[in-house]
C-alpha positions, 0 to 999 in steps of 0.5 A: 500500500502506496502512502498518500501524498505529503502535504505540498511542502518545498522540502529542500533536503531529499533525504528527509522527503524520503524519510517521511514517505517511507514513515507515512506508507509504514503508518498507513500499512498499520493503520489499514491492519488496526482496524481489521475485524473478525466482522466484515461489516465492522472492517468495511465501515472502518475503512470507510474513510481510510480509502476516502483518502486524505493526506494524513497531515498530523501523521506527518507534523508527527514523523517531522517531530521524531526527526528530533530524537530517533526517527524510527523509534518503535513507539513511532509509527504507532503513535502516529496510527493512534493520531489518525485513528482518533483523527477518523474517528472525529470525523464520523461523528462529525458528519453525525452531528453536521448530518453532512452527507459527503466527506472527502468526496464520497458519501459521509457513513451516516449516509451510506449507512446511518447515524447509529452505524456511523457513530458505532464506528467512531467509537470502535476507532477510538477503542482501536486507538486505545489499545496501541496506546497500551503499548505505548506508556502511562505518560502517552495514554495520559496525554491522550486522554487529555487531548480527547477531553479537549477535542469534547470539550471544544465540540460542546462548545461550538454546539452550545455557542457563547455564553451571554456576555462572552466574547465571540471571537475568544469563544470561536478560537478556543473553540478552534485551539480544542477541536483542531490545535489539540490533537495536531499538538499531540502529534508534535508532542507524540512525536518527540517524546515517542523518538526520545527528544528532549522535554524542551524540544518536546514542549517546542514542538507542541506549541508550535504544532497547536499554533499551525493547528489553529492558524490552518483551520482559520485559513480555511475560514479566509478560503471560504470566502476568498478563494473564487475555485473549488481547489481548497476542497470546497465550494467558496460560501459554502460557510456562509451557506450553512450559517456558519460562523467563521472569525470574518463574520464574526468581526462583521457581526461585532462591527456597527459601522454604517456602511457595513448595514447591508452585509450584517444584515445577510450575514444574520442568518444562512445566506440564501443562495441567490444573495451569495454572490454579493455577500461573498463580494462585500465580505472580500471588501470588508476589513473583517477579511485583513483583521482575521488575516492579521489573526491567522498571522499572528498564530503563525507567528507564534509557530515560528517563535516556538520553532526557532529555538529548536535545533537547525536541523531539515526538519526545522526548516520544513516546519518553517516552510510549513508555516510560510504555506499555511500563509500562502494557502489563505490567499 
């Protein structure tokens, strides 16, 4: 089994790039095997999404991460199974609470089958996780456990929304720093101490890691309503179709200058479709876009303050160039 392709980074040293092809297609080996079951069914719907596809991107910041210590640690490639397995597993459940019925292109498990089998599902992964992690060590499982208190903890909070008097924009990016930088966070975290590195270089990776995490989903915020294509994988508006709230919206929502009257007001609710095209247009124009950039900016920046005390090996440099791409992406 071929490993997907890596992330299109500009990675400089040859040898590194084939380093992490060779670690991804070890993953994807384990990870097709882990969730083999006696069941026929179980093994057909937890391969559901493993054959959908995807890049496996927190497999990668992981096996970039063990680049600090001993690359092929035993406990590597593992922990990077037990990353995407929790990973899957959150998009089944997901797609259940979205009742979304695509993911990657192909029908969502809760639209091939059901909810029951799609939420069924996601929690044998999560248990399939839970036992590599028995291999692993206290220290990881402990770690993991936490990640997942966060991942549930930033989903109750999207689905419960602010409190009364909170503010909208703090509520939004921590809601982001738990359902998406937390668990990219353990993968750099993972990575480091599953190859031996040290606690500082460890900590260094997981800031940085969770900065990326937060930085990537706010450009796809920007992607939504900046990109003109479907090449970011989905159709521009589609947010503001479904009435999501993304950080420009919100800066919109927050604002009460007069000439921003017309976008709040389509901007209230789910955009009808045939008032998406001059929504997308007055949101491209608006501040709110430069302000949610400057914010993507500034998560980046962190990144790379987390990073530049690492040691200047090619796995730092692809970090950095990770960072310089998350920027570019976003338009």
């Amino acid at each position: 089994m071929a490993a997907p392709p890596v992330v299109d980074l500009p990675f400089v040293d040859e040898r590194l790039a084939q380093d992490l092809a060779s670690g991804l297609a070890e993953v994807e080996r384990l990870l097709r095997s882990s969730v083999e079951s006696e069941d026929a069914f179980v093994t057909e719907a937890s391969k559901h999404l493993i054959e959908a596809g995807g890049k496996r991107f927190r497999a990668m910041l992981m096996l970039l991460a063990a680049q600090f210590g001993v690359p092929d640690a035993p406990g590597v490639v593992p922990g990077a199974v037990v990353i995407e397995l929790t990973h899957l597993a959150t998009l089944y459940h997901d797609d259940v609470m979205d009742e979304a019925p695509l993911r990657r292109g192909s029908p969502s498990a809760n639209a091939r089958w059901d909810n029951t089998v799609a939420i069924l599902t996601g929690d044998y992964l999560f248990a399939q996780a839970s036992e590599i992690l028995a291999d692993l060590g206290a220290d990881v499982i402990r770690i993991q456990a936490q990640t997942f208190s966060r991942l549930v903890r930033g989903q109750i909070r999207e689905t419960v929304g602010p409190r009364p008097g909170e503010d909208h924009v703090a509520h939004y990016i921590e809601v982001l720093a738990d359902k998406t930088g937390s668990l990219i966070a353990t993968s750099g975290r993972f990575g480091g101490m599953l190859s031996g590195a040290s606690s500082e270089v460890v900590e260094r990776l997981t800031g940085a890691c969770e900065a990326i995490g937060v930085a990537w989903q706010l450009g796809d915020d920007l992607l939504d309503v900046a990109s003109d294509s479907i090449e970011s994988g989905k159709t521009p508006g589609t947010d503001l179709r479904e009435g999501i709230r993304t950080l420009p919206v919100l800066y919109v929502l927050a604002s009460d200058e007069p000439e921003g009257a017309r976008l709040r007001e389509l901007l209230a609710g789910p955009v009808a479709e045939e008032d998406i095209e001059e929504t997308l247009g007055l949101l491209r124009a608006d501040p709110a876009m430069v302000r949610a950039r400057a914010e993507l900016v500034a998560w980046v920046d962190r990144a790379r303050e987390a990073l530049g005390g690492l040691p200047d090996i090619p796995a730092r440099a692809a970090y950095l160039a990770l960072c310089d791409y998350v920027i570019e992406r976003s338009g």
